[in-house]
C-alpha positions as CSV (number, residue, x, y, z in Angstrom):
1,X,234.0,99.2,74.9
2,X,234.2,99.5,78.9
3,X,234.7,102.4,80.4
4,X,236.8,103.8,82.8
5,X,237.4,102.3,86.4
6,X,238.3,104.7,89.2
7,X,239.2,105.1,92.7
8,X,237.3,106.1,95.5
9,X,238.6,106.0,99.2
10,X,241.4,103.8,98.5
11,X,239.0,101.4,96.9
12,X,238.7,100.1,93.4
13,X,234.5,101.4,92.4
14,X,233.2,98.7,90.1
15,X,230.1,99.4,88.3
16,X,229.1,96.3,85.8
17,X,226.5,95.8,83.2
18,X,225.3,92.3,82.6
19,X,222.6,91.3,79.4
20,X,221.0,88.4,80.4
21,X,218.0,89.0,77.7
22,X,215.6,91.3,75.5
23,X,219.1,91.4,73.3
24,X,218.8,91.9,69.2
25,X,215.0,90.6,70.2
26,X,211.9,91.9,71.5
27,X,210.9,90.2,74.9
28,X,212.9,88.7,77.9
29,X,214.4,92.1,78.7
30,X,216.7,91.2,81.6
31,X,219.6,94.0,83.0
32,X,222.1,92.7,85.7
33,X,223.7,96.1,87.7
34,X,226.4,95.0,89.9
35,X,228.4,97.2,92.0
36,X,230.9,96.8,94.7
37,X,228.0,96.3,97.5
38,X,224.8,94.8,95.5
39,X,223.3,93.2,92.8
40,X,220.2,95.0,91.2
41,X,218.3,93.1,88.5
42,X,216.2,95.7,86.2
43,X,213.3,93.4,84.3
44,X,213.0,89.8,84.5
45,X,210.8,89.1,81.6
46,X,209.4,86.2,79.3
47,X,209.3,85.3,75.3
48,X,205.9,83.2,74.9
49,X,205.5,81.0,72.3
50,X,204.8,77.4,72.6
51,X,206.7,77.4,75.5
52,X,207.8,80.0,77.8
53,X,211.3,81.3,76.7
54,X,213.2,83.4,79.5
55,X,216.4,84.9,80.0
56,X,220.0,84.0,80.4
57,X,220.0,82.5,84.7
58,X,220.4,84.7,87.3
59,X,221.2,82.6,90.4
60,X,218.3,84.8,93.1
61,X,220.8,84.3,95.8
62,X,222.9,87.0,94.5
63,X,220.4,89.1,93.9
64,X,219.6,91.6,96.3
65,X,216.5,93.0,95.0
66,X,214.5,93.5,91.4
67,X,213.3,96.6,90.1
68,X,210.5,96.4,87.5
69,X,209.5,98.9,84.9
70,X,206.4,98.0,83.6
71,X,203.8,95.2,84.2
72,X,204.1,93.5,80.0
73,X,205.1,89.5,80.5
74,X,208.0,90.7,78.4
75,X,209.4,92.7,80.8
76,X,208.1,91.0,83.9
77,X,206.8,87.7,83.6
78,X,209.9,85.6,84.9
79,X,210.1,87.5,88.4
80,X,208.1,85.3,90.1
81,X,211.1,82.5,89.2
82,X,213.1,84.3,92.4
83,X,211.1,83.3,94.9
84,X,211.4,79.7,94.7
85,X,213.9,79.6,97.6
86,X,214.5,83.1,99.3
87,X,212.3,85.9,99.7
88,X,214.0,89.3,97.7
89,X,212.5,92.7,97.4
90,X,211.0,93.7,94.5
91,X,210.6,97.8,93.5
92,X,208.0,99.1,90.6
93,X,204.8,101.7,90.9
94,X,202.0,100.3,92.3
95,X,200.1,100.2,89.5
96,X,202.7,98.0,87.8
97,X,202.4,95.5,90.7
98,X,198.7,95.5,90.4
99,X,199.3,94.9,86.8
100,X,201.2,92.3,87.1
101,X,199.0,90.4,89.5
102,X,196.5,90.0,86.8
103,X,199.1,88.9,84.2
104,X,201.3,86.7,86.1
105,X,198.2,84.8,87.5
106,X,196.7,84.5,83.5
107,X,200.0,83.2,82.7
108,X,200.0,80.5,85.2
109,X,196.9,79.5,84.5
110,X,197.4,79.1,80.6
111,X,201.1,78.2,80.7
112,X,201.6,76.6,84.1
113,X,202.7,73.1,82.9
114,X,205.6,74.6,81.5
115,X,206.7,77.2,84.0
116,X,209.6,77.0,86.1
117,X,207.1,78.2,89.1
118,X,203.5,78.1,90.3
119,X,200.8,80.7,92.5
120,X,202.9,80.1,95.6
121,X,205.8,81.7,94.5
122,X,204.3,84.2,93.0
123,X,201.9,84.7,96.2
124,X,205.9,85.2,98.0
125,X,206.6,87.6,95.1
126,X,204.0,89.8,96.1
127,X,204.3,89.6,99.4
128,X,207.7,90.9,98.9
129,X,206.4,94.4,97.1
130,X,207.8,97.9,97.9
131,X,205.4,100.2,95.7
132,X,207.5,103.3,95.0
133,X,206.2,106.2,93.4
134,X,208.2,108.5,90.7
135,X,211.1,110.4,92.1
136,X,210.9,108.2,95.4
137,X,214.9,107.2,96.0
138,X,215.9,104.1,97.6
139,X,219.2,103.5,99.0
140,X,220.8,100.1,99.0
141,X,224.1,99.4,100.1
142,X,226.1,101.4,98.0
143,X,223.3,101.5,95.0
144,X,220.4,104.4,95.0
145,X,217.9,104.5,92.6
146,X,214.5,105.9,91.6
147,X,212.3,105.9,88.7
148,X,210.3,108.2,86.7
149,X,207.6,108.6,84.0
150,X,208.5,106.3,80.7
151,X,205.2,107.4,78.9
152,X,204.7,103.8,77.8
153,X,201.5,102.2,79.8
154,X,199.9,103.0,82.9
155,X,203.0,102.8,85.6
156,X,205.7,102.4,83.8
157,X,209.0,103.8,84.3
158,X,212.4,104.3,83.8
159,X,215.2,103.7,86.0
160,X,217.4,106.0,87.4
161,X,220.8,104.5,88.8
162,X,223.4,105.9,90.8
163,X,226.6,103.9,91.9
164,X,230.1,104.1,92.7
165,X,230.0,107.9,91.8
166,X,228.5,106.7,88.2
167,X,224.9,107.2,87.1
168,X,222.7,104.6,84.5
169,X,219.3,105.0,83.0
170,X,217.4,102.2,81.9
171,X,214.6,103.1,79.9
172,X,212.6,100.5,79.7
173,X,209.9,100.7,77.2
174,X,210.0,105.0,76.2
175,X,207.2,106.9,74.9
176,X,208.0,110.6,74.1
177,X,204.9,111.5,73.1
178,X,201.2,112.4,74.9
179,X,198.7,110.1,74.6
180,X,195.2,110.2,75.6
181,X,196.2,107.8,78.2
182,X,199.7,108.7,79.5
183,X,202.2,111.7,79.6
184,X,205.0,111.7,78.0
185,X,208.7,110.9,79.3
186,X,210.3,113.9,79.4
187,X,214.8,114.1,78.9
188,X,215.9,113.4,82.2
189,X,218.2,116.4,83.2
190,X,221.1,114.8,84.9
191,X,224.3,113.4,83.2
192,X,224.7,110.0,82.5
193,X,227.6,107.9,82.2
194,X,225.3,104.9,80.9
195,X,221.9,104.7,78.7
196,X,220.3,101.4,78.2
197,X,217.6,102.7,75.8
198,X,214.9,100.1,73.5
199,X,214.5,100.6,69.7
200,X,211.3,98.4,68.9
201,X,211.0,101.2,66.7
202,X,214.5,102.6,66.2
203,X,214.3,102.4,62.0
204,X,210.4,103.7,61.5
205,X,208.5,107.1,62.5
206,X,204.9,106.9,63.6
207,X,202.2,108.8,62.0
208,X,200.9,111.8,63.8
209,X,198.3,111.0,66.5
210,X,195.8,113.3,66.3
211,X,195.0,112.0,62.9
212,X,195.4,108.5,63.9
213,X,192.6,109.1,65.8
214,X,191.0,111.0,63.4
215,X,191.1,108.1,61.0
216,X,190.1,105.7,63.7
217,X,187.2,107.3,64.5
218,X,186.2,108.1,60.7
219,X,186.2,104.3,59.7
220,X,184.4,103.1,63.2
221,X,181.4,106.1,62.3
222,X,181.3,104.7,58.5
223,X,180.9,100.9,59.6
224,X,177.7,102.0,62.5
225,X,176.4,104.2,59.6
226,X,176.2,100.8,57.3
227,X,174.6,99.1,59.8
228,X,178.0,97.2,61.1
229,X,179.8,96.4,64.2
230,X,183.0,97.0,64.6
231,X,185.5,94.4,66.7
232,X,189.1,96.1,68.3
233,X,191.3,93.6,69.4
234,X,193.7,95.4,71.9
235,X,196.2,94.9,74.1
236,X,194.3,94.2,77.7
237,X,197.0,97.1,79.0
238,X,196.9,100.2,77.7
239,X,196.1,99.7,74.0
240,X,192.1,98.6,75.9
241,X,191.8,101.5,78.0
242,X,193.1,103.8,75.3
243,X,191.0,102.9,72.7
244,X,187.9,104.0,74.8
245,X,189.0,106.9,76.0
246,X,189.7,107.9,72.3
247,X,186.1,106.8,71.3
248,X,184.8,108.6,73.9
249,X,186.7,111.7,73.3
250,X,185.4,111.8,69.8
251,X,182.2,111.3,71.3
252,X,181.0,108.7,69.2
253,X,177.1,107.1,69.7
254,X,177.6,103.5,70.3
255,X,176.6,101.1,72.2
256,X,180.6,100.2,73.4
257,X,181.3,96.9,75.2
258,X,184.7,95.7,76.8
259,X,185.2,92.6,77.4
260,X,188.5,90.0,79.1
261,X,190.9,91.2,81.2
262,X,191.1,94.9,80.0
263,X,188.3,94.6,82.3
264,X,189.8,94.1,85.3
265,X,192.9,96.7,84.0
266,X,190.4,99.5,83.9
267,X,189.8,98.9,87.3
268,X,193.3,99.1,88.5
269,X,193.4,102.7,86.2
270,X,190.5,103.5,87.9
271,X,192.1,103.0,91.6
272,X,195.4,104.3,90.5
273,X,194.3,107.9,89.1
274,X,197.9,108.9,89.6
275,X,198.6,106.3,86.6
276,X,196.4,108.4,84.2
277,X,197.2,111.9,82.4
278,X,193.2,113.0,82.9
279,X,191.9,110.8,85.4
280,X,188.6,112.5,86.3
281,X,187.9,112.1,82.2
282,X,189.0,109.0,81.9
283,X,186.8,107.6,84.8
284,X,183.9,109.3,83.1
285,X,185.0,107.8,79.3
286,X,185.0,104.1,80.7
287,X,182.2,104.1,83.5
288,X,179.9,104.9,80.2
289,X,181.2,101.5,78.9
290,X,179.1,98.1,79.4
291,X,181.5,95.3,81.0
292,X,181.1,91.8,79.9
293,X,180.6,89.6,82.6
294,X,181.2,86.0,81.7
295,X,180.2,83.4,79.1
296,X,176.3,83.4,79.5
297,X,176.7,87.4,78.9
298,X,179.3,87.0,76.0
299,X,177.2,84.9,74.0
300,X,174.2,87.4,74.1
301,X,176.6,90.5,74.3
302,X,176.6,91.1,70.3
303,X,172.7,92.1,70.6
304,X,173.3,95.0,72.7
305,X,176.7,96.1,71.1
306,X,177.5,98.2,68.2
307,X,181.9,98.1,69.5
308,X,183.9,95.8,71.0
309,X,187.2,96.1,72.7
310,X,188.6,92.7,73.5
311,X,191.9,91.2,73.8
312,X,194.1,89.7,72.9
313,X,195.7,92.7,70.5
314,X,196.9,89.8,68.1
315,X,194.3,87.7,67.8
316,X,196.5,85.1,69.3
317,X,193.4,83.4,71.7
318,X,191.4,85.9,74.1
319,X,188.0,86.6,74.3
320,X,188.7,88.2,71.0
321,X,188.5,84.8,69.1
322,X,185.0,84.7,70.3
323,X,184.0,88.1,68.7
324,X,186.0,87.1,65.3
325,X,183.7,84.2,65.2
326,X,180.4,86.4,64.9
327,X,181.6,89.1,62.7
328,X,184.3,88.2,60.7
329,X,181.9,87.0,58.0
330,X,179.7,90.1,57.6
331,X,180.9,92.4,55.2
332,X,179.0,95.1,57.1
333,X,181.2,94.4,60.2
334,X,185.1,95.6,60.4
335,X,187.8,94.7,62.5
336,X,190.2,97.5,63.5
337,X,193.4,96.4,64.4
338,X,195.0,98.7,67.0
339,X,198.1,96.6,68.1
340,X,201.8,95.8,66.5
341,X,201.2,92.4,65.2
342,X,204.2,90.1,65.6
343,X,204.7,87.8,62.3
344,X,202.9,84.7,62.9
345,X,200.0,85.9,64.8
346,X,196.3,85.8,63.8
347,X,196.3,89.0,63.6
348,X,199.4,89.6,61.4
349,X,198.3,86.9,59.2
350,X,194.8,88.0,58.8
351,X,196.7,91.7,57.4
352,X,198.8,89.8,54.8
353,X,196.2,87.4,53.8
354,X,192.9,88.5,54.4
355,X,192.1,84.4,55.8
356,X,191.4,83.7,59.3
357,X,191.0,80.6,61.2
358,X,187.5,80.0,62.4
359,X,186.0,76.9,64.0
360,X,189.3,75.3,63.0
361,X,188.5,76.3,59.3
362,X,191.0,78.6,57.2
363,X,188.3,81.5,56.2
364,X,188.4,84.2,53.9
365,X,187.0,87.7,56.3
366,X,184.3,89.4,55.0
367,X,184.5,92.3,57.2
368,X,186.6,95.4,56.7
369,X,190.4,95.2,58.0
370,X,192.5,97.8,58.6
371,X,195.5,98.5,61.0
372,X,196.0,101.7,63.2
373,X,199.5,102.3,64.4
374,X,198.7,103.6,67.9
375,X,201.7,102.5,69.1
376,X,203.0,103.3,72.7
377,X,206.8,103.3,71.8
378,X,208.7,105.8,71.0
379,X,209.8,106.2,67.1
380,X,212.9,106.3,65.3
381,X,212.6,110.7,65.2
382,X,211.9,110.6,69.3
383,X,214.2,108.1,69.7
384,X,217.0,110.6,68.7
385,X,215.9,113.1,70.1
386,X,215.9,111.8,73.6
387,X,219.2,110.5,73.3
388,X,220.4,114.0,71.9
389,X,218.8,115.6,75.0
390,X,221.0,113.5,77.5
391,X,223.7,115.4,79.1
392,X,227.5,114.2,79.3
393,X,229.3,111.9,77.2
394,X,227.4,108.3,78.3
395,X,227.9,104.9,76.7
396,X,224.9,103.8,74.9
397,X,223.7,100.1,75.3
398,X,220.5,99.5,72.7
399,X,218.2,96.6,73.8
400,X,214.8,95.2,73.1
401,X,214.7,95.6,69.2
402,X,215.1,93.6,66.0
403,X,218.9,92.9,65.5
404,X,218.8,96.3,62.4
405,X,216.9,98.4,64.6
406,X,219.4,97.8,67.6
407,X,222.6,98.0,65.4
408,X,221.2,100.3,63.5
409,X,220.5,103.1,66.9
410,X,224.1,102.2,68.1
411,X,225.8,103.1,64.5
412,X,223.8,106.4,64.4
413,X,224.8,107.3,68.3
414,X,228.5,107.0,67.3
415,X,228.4,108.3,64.0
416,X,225.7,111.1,64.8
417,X,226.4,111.8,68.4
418,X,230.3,110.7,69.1
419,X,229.2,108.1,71.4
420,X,230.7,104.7,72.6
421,X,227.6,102.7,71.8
422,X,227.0,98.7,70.9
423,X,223.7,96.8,70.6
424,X,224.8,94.1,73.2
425,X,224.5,90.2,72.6
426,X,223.0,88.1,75.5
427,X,225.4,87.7,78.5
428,X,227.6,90.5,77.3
429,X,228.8,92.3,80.1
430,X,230.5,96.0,80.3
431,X,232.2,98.3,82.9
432,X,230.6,101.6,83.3
């Protein structure tokens, strides 16, 4: 599929597009840019599972620098791998780099045996930080770029390239649509020779969100009402700080606790207000929540709590598990999933089965269960519509996606749109 080559001053421009990862998959997103001048790598990020799975090698000496669009392991968490022998620059907002020092440093600590590097390099990693905020350009060699709002979590972005007289986006993860937390992306409105767009959720349409939370917020009142408390496993970014916004929005009267390391994230919201769509009511919606402060407090926590908020999202470990323990069994309780839950998770298999794994012992759960789809991607409706908003004729590259999703977003870009699209296959590399 290519593209065209040109020339420019007598020169042959290149402009290359290397997959290294986050291919027909969800995780290890990994973009190699190469032009005449420079190397930029866009993501660097990590598949864990029993042991850390990371993208196709990029050799760091080539690189010269990294640009990061949000802080999730699977977009970030293989970064730190670079600074093993030379230091590089890295780009992202600051609260992505913030972010990421509380995720990186969690991942060491729980999968450090099998990780290809340890705190020191990522201590040189951050050393090595330019914050940039959105629609701040930076010019290297003959590569300028910038990023702007991708809607998805606090900080993310998308990336904005321009090149040997060609321009690329690079989505990242892309939310088109308001949430309590975040604006939305908007349609950048420049013309692109390249899109590099995700379709986690290119095939399914999300429920409106105002009666998400509408729903939410019904079931949590008719649990308090019985006498019940009510457990939300959520994502420690985002999906945490969301979910008690929301309840506070709604102004439900409970006693709400938070608990892990959406602790710590609420603080980082809290000292990045530029992160947040409302910060001033957002600061008010989480200062009126009581913070868990270690184990001593955790085991009493339950007596002074009608909600919890408490990762991990999938019941895949986290101070979650803890919280499962106590209320699982009580069909007065409920727990309200909030999070996509990946196949094989605890929290996937407690939706198909209604069982759960407790004190090593396969349970039936007493308590309510139900899933909420508040979702921070885009879906398959905004999804096309963003791509229909794009100016020019670009090629379309589809990425971090089930195999049918991606395949399924490129087919409807060239049948739909009259686009060159593909849904590339690790190390596939095109001309722009």
């Amino acid at each position: 599929m290519g593209g065209l080559v040109f020339e420019h001053l007598g020169q042959i421009d290149m402009v290359n597009l290397s997959f290294m990862g986050g291919t027909h998959e969800v995780g290890r997103n990994a973009i190699l840019l190469e032009s005449n001048q420079k190397k930029l790598l866009m993501d660097y990020g990590v598949q864990i599972g029993d042991k850390p799975n990371f993208p196709g090698h990029v050799r760091a000496k080539d690189l010269d620098g990294i640009v990061i669009t949000h802080a999730h392991l699977d977009h970030s968490g293989g970064v730190p791998m670079f600074y093993l022998s030379e230091p590089k620059p890295f780009f992202a907002t600051s609260t992505t780099t913030e972010i990421m020092r509380v995720l990186l440093r969690d991942m060491i600590k729980l999968s450090g045996y099998y990780l290809p590097f340890e705190y020191i390099e990522y201590d040189i990693m951050m050393r090595n930080r330019n914050d940039l905020a959105y629609g701040q350009k930076v010019k290297m060699g003959d590569i300028e770029f910038s990023l702007s709002n991708a809607g998805h979590i606090q900080g993310s972005a998308m990336v904005d390239v321009e090149t040997g007289g060609k321009r690329v986006l690079y989505t990242g993860d892309l939310n088109t649509s308001n949430t309590r937390l975040t604006h939305s992306a908007k349609v950048p409105r420049k013309r692109y020779d390249a899109v590099v767009i995700e379709s986690t959720y290119a095939n399914t349409d999300h429920e409106d969100r105002k009666k998400i939370e509408e729903s939410f917020v019904a079931a949590i009142k008719e649990v308090l009402r019985n006498d019940g408390k009510v457990l939300v496993p959520a994502f420690a970014v985002g999906r945490s700080q969301e979910m008690l916004y929301v309840m506070k929005s709604h102004k439900i009267n409970a006693r709400i606790i938070v608990d892990g390391m959406a602790k710590a994230v609420n603080q980082i919201s809290r000292d990045n207000p530029d992160s947040i769509k409302t910060p001033n009511a957002f600061i008010k919606a989480i200062n009126g929540v009581r913070e868990v402060r270690g184990w001593r407090d955790r085991r009493t926590a339950l007596k002074k709590a009608d909600i919890v908020v408490a990762p991990s999202g999938m019941l895949q470990g986290g101070t979650a598990m803890h919280y499962m323990e106590k209320l699982a069994l009580d069909e007065r309780n409920a727990v309200f999933l909030v999070s996509f839950q990946v196949p094989g998770t605890g929290g996937a298999k407690l939706l198909e089965s209604g069982n759960f794994t407790i004190k090593d012992v396969e349970q039936e759960v007493k308590a309510k269960v139900q899933h909420f789809d508040f979702s921070s991607h885009s879906g398959k409706t905004q999804l096309r519509a963003f791509l229909r908003g794009i100016k020019g004729k670009p090629d379309v590259y589809v990425v971090h996606g089930e195999s049918e999703n991606c395949v399924g977003l490129a087919e409807w870009c060239r049948d739909e749109l009259d686009l060159n699209a593909t849904a590339p296959h690790e190390g596939d590399s095109f001309k722009v």
